[in-house]
DRENFIKE-299948 format. One record per residue: x, y, z of N, C-alpha, C in turn. Coordinates in steps of 0.001 Angstrom, whole numbers. Layout:
! residues N
(drenpa (X; Y; Z); (X; Y; Z); (X; Y; Z)),
...
//
This chain:
! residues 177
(drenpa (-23924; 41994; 7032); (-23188; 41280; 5996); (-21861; 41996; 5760)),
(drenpa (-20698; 41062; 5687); (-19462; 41881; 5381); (-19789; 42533; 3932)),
(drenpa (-19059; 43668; 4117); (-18838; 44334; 2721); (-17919; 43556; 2197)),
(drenpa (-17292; 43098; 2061); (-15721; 42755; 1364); (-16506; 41289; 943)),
(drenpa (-16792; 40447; 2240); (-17196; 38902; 2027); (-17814; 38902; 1126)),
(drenpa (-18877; 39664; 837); (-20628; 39712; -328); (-20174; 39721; -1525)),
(drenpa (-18918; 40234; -1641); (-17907; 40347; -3160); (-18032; 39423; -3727)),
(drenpa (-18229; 39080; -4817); (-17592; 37714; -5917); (-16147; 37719; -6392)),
(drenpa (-15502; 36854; -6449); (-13994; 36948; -6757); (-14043; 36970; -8265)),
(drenpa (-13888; 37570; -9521); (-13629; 36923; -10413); (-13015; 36095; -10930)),
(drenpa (-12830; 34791; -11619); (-11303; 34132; -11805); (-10879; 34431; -13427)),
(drenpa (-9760; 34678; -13570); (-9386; 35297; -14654); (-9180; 34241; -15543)),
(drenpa (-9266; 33740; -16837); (-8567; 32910; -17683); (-7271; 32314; -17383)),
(drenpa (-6961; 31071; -17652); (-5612; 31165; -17522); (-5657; 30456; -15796)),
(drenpa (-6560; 30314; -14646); (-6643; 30482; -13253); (-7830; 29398; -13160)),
(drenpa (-7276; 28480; -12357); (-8188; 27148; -12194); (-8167; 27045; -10633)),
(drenpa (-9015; 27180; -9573); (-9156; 27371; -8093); (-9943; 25343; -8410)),
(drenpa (-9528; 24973; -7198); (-9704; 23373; -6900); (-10439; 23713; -5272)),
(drenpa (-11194; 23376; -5398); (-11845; 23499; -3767); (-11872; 22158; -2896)),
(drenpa (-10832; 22014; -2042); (-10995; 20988; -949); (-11569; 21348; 360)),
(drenpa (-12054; 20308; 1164); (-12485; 20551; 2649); (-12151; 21429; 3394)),
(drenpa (-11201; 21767; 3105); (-10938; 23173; 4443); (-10169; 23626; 3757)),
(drenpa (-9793; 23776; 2078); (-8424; 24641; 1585); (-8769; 24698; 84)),
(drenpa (-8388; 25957; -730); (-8854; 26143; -2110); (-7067; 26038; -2391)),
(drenpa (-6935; 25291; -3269); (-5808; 25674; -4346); (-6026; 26568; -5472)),
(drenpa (-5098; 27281; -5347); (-4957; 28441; -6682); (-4147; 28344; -7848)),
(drenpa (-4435; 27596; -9042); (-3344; 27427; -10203); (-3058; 29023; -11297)),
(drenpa (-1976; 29288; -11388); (-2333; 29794; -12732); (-577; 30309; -13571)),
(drenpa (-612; 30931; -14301); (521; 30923; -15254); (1846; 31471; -14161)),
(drenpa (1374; 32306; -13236); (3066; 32446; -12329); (3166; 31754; -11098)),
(drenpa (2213; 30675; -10857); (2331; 29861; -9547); (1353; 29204; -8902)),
(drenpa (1342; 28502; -8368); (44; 28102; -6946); (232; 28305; -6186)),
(drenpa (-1064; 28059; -5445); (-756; 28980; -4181); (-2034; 27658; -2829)),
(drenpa (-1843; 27800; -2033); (-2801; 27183; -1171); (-3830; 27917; -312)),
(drenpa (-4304; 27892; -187); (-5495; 28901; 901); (-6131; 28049; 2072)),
(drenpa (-5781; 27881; 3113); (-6559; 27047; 4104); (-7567; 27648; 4368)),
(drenpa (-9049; 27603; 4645); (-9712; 28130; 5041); (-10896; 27507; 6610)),
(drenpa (-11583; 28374; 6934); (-12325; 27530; 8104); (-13840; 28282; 8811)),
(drenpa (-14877; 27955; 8760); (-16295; 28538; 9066); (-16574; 29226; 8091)),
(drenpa (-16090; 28585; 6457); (-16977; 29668; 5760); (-16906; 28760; 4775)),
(drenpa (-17804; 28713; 3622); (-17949; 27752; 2221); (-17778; 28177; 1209)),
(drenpa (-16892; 27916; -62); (-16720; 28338; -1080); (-17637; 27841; -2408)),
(drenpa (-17430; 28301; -3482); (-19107; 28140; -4277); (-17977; 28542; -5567)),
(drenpa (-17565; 27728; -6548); (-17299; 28373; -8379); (-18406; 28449; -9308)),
(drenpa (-19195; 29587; -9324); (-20285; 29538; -10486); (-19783; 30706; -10926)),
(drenpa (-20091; 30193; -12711); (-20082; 31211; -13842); (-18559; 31954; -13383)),
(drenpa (-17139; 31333; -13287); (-15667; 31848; -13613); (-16270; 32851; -12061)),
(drenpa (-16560; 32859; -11219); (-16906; 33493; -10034); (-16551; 32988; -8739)),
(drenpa (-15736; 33383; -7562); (-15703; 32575; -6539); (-16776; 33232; -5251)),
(drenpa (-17165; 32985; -4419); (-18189; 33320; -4023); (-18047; 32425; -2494)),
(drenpa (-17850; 33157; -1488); (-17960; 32943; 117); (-19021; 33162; 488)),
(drenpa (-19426; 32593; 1175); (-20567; 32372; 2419); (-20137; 31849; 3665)),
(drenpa (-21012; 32558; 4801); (-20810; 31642; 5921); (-21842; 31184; 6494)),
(drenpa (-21262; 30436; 7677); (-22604; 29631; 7820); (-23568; 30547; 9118)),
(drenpa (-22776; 31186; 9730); (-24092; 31974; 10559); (-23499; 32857; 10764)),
(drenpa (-24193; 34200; 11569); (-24444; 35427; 11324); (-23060; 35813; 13217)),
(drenpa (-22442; 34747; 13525); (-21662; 34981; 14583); (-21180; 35854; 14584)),
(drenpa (-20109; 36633; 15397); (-19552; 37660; 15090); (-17667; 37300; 14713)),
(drenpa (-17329; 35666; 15097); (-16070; 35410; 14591); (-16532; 35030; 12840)),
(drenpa (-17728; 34572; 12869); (-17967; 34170; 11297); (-18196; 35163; 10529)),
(drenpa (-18392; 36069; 10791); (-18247; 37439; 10425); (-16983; 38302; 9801)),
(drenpa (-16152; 38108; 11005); (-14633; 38496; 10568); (-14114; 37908; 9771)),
(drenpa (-14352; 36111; 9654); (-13686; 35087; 8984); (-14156; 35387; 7479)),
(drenpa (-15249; 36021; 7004); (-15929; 35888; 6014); (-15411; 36794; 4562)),
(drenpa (-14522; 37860; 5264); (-13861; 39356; 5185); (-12458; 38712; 4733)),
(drenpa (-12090; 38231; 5916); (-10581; 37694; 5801); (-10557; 36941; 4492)),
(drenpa (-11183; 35458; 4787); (-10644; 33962; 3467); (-11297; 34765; 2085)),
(drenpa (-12050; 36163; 2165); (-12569; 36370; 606); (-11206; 37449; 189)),
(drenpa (-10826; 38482; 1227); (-9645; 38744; 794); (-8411; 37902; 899)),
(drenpa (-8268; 37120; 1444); (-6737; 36483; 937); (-6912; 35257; -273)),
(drenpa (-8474; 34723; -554); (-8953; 33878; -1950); (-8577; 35229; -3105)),
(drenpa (-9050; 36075; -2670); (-8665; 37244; -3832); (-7181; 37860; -4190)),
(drenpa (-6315; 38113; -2946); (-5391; 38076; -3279); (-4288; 36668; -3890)),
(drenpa (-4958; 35673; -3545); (-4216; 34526; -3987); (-4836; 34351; -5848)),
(drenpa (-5841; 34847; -6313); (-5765; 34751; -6995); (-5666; 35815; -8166)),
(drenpa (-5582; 36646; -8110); (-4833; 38070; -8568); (-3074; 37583; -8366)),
(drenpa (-2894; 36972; -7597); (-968; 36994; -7411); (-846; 35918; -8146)),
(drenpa (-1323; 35042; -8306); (-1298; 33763; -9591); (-1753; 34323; -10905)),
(drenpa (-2034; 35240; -11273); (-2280; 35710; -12353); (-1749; 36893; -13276)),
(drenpa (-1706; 37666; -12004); (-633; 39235; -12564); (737; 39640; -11587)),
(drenpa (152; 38852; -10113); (1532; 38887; -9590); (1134; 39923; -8613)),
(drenpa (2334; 40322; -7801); (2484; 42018; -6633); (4077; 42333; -7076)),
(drenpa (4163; 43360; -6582); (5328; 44307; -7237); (5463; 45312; -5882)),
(drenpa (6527; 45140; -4890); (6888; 46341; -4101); (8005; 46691; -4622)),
(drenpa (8160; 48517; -4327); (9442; 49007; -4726); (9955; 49671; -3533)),
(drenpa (11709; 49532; -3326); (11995; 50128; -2272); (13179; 50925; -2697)),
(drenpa (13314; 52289; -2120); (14126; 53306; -2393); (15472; 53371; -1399)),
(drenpa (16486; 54001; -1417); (17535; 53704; -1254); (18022; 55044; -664)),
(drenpa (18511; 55737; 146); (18892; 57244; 312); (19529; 57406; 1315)),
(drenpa (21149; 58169; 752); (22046; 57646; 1610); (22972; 57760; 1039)),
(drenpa (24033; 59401; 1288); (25664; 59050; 414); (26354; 57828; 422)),
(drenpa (26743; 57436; -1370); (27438; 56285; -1367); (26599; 55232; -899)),
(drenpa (25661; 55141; -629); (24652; 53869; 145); (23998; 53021; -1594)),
(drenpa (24488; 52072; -1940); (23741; 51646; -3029); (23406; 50183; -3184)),
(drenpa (22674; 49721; -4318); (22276; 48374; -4306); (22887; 47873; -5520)),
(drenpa (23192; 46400; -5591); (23290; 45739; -6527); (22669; 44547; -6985)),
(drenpa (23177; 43580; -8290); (22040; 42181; -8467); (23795; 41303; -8598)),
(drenpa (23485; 40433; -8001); (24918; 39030; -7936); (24040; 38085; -8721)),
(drenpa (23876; 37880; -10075); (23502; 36995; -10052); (21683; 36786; -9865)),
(drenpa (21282; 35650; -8963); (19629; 36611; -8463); (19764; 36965; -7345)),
(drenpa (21023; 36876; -6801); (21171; 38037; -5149); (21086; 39262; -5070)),
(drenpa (20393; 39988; -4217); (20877; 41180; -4053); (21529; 41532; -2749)),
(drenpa (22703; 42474; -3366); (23645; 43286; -2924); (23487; 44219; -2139)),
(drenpa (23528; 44754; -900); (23040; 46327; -421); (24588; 46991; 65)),
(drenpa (24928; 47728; -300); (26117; 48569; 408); (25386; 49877; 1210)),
(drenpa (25365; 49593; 2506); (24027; 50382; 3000); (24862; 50598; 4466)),
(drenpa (26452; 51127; 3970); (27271; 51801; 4922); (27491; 51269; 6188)),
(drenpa (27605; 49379; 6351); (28627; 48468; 7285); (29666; 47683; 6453)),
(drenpa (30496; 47472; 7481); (31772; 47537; 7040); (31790; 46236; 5943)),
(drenpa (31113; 45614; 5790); (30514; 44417; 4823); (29647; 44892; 3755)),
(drenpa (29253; 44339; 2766); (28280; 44455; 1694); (27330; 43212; 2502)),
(drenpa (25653; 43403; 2403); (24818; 42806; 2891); (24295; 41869; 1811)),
(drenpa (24503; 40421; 1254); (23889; 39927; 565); (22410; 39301; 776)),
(drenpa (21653; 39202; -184); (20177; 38641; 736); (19923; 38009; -387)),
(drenpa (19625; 36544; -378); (19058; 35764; -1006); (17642; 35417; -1335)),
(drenpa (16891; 35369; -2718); (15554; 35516; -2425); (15168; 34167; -2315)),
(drenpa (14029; 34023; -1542); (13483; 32874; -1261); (12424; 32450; -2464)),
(drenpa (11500; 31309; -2157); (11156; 30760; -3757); (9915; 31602; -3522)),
(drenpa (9868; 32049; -4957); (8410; 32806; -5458); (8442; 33829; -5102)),
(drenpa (10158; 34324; -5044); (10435; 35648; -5129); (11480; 36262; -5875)),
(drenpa (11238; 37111; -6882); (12845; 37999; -7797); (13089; 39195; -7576)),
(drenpa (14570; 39622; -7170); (14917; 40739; -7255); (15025; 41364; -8544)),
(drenpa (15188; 42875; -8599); (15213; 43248; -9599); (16375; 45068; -9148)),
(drenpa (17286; 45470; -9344); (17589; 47283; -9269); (17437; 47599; -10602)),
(drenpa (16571; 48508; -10820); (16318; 49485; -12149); (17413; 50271; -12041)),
(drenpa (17839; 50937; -10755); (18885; 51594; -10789); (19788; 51361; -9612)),
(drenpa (20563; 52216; -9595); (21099; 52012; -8023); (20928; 52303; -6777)),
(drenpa (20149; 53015; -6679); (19297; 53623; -5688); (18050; 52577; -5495)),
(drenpa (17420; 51671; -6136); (16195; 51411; -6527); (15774; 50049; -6482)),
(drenpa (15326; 49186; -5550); (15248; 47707; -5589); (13352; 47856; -5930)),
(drenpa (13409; 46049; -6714); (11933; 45932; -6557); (12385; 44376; -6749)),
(drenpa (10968; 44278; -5638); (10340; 42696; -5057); (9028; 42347; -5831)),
(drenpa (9211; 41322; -6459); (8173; 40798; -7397); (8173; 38845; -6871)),
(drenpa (6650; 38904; -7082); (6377; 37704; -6608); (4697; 37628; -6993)),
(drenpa (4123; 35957; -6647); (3768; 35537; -6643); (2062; 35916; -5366)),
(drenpa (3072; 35528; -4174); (2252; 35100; -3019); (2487; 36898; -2131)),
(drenpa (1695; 37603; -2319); (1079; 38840; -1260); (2255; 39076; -442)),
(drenpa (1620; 38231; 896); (2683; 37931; 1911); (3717; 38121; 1818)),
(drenpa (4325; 37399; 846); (5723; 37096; 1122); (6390; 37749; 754)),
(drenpa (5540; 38841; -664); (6082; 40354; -1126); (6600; 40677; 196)),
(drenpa (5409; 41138; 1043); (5729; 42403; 1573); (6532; 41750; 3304)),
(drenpa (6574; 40674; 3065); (7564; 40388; 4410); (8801; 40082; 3900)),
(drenpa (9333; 40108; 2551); (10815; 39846; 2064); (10854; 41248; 1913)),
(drenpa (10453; 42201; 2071); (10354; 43744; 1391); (10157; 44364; 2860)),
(drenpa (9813; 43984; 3436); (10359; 44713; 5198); (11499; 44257; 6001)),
(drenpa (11724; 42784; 5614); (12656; 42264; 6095); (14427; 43314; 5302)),
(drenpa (13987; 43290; 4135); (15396; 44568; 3427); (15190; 45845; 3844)),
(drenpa (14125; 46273; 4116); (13896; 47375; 4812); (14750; 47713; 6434)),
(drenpa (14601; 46574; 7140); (14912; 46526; 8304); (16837; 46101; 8343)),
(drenpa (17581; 46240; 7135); (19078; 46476; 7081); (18972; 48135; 7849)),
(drenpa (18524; 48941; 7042); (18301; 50601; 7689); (17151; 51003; 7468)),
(drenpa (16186; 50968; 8268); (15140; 51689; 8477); (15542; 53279; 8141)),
(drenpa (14375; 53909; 7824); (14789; 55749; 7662); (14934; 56414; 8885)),
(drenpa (16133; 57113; 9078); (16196; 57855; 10162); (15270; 58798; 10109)),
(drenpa (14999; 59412; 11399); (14351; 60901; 11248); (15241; 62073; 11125)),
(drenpa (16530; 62254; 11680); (17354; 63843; 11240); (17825; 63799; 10322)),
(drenpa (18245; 63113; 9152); (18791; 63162; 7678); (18046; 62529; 6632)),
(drenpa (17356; 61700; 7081); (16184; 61051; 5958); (17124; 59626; 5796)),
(drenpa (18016; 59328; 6206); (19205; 58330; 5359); (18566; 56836; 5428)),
(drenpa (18317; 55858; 4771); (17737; 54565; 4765); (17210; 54096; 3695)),
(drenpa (16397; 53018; 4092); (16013; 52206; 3052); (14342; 52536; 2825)),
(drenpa (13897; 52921; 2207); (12068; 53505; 2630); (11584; 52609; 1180)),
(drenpa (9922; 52724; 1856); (9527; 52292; 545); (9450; 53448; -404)),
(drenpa (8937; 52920; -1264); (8390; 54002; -2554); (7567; 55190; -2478)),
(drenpa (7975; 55984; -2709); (6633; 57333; -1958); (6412; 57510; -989)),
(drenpa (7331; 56710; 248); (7283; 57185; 1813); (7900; 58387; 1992)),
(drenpa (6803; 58889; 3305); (7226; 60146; 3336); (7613; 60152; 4908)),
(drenpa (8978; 60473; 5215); (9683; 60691; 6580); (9680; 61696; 6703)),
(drenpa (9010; 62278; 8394); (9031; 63430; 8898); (10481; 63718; 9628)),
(drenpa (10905; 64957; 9055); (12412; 65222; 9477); (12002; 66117; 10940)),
(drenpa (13174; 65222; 11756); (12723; 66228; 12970); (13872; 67517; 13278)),
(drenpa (14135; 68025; 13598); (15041; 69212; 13937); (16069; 68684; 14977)),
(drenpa (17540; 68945; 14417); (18659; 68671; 15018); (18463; 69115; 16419)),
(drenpa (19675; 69066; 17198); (19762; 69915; 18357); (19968; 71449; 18092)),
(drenpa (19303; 71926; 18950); (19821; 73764; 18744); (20801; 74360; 19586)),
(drenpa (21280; 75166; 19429); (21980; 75908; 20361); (21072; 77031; 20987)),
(drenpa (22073; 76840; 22551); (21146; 77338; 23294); (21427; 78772; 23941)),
//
């Protein structure tokens, strides 16, 4: 039995899941969300969501793991949301907000604007300091690699865009010989 699948989802107040033939909709106060799902059955008893599958296969197995974590993350992100933060490091390298654009001056000869897509807000606490808030999991963390990937962190100066609490191994310049 999956560990993860055997879970019950809780649904929080406020969070109304609609179960169709092959797809759960997720309502709740910051969005909906859709969930396609496939070889496994969903069950709402007692504010509880609850997966099963139908046999002991070894793809129904994997599947069982998967649709209970992404039913769970879809409904946790309709309710409280995800939050990535990304750090900034880099003389003169800084961020800004246009508006709901953000700004990166991340040392080409242009300022990099990036527009957020829907069911996503920028936010700089500071200037050094972006955060991606949203809705839908996913799309956190692929609008939040995609700004990442203006400058990835080098390894001989540390200089880039990292996430939060990443830790880059500095490697050693050239030596003289």
């Amino acid at each position: 039995m999956s560990r993860v699948g055997k879970l019950p989802i809780p649904v929080p107040k406020g969070v109304t899941v609609t179960i169709a033939e092959n797809s759960a909709t997720v309502k709740g106060p910051k969005g909906e969300l859709v969930v396609p799902f496939q070889r496994v059955s969903l069950e709402l008893q007692d504010n509880e969501l609850v997966v099963t599958r139908a046999s002991d296969d070894r793809q129904d197995r994997a599947y069982h793991g998967l649709y209970r974590a992404l039913l769970g993350n879809a409904v946790n992100g309709v309710s409280t949301g995800f939050k990535k933060d990304l750090e900034i490091v880099g003389v003169g390298w800084r961020c800004e907000m246009q508006g709901k654009n953000l700004v990166l001056h991340v040392g080409y000869s242009h300022p990099v604007e990036i527009e957020p897509p829907a069911g996503i807000t920028f936010a700089t606490p500071d200037k050094n300091k972006i955060t991606v808030e949203g809705f839908d999991r996913q799309k956190v963390g692929q609008v939040t690699a995609d700004i990442r990937k203006w400058r990835p962190p080098e390894p001989y100066k540390g200089k880039g865009i990292r996430y939060a609490g990443e830790i880059v191994r500095q490697k050693a310049g050239k030596s003289k010989s």
